[in-house]
DOSE-463118 format. One record per atom (N, C-alpha, C): residue in one letter; x, y, z. Coordinates in steps of 0.05 Angstrom, whole numbers, padded with zeros to 5 digits, always signed. Example, Ala and Ser with C-alpha at 12.3 -4.5 7.8 and 13.67 -1.06 7.14 Angstrom:
a+00264-00114+00156
a+00246-00090+00156
a+00264-00066+00156
s+00257-00045+00142
s+00273-00021+00143
s+00258+00001+00157
This chain:
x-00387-00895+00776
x-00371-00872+00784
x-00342-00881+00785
x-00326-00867+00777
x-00291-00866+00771
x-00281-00857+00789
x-00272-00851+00811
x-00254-00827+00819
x-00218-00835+00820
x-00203-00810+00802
x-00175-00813+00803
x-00167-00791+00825
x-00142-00810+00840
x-00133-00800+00862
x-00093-00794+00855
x-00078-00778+00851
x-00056-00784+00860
x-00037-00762+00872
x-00010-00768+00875
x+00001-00753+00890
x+00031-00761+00888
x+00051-00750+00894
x+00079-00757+00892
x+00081-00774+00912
x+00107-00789+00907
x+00113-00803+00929
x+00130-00795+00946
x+00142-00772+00953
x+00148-00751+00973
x+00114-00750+00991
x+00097-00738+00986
x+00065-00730+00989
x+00075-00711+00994
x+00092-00689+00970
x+00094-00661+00979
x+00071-00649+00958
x+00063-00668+00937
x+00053-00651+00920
x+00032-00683+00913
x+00001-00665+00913
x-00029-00681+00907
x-00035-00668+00883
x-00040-00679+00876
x-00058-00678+00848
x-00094-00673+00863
x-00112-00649+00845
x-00141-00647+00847
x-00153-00683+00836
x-00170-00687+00846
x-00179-00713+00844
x-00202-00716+00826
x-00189-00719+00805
x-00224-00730+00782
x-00241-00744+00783
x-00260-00742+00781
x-00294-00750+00773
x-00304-00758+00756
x-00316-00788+00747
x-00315-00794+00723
x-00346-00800+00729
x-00372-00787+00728
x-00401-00800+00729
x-00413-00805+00699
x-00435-00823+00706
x-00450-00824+00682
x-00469-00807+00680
x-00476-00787+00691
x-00493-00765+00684
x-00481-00732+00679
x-00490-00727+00653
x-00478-00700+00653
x-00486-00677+00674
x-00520-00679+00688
x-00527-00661+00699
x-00538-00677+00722
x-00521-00689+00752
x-00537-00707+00767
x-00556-00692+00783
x-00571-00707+00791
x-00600-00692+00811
x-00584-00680+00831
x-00572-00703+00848
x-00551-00685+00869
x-00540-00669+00871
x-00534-00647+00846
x-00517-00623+00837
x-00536-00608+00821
x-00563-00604+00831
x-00578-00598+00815
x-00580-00565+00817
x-00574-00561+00841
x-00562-00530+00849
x-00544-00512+00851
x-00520-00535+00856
x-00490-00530+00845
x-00477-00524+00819
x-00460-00510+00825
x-00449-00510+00793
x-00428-00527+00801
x-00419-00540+00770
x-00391-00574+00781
x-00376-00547+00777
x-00362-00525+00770
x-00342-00522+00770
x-00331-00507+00809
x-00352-00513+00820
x-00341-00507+00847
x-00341-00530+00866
x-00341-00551+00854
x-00331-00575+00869
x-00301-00578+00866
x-00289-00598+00895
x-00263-00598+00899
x-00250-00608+00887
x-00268-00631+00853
x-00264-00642+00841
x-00261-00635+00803
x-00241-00647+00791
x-00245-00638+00769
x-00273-00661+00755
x-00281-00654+00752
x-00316-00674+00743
x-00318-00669+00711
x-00318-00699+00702
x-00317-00706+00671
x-00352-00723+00672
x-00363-00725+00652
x-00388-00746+00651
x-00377-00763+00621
x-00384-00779+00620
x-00387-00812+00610
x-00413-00829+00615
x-00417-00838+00595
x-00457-00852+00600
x-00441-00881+00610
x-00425-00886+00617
x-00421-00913+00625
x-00397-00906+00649
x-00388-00876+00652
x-00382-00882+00682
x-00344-00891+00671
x-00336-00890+00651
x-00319-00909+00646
x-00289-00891+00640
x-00274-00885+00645
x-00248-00874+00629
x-00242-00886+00608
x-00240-00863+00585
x-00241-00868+00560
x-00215-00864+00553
x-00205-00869+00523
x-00177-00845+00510
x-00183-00823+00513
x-00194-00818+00502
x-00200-00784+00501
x-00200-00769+00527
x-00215-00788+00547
x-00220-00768+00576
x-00187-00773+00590
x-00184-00787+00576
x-00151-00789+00594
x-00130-00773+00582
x-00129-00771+00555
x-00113-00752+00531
x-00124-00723+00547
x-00145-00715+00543
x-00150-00697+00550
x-00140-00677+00578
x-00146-00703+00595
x-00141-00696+00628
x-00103-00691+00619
x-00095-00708+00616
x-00060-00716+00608
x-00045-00686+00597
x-00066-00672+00578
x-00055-00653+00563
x-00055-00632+00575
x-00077-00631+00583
x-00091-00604+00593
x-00091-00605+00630
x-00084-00623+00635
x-00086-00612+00672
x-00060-00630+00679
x-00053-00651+00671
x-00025-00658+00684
x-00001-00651+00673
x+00004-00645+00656
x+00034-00638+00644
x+00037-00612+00649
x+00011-00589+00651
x+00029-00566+00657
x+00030-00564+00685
x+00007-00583+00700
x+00023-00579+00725
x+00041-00601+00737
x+00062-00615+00720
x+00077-00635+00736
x+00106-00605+00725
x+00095-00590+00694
x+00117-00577+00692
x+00127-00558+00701
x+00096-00549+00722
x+00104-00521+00743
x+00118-00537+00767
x+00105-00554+00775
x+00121-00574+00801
x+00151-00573+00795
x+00157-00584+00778
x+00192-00594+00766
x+00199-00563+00767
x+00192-00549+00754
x+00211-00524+00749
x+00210-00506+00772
x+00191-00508+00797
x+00189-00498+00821
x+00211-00511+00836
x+00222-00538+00837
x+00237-00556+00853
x+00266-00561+00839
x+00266-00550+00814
x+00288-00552+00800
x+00305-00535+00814
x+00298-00506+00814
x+00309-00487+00834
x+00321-00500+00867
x+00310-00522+00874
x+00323-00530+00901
x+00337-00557+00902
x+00324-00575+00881
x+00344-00600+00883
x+00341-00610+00861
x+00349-00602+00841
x+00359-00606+00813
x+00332-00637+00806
x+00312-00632+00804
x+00289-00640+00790
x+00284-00648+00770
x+00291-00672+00743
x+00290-00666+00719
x+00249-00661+00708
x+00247-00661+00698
x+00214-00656+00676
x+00214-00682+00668
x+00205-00705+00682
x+00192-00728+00671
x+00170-00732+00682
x+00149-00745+00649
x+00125-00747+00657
x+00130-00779+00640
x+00116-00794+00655
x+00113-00823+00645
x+00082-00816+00626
């Protein structure tokens, strides 16, 4: 199991915290649906962060929200849009 944690270094602004298991469908969630966990939940048969699960995560859930963050704070203290 993976879990990514982060957050600014202000801690004005957390990031949802990812889930990296090796089972697509665990017994423990056998009644749950994952999309109502507090977590964004990826599966991997080895549990492992890949390229892809990270390209993916990178494209699709961090850049548009580091670009709503910046452009929400731009408005109060001149913020530039950098993403490492």
């Amino acid at each position: 199991m993976t879990i990514w944690l982060g957050a600014s270094a202000a801690c004005d602004f957390k990031l949802k915290a990812r889930l990296i298991y090796n089972s697509k469908n665990p017994k423990a969630l056998k009644n749950d649906a994952k999309s109502t966990l507090p977590v964004c939940y990826k599966w991997n048969s080895k549990a492992w962060v890949t390229a892809h699960l990270f390209l993916a995560w990178f494209a699709e859930y961090l850049k548009p929200i580091i670009e709503t963050y910046c452009s929400e704070k731009i408005k109060i203290k001149k913020i530039p849009i950098k993403i490492l």
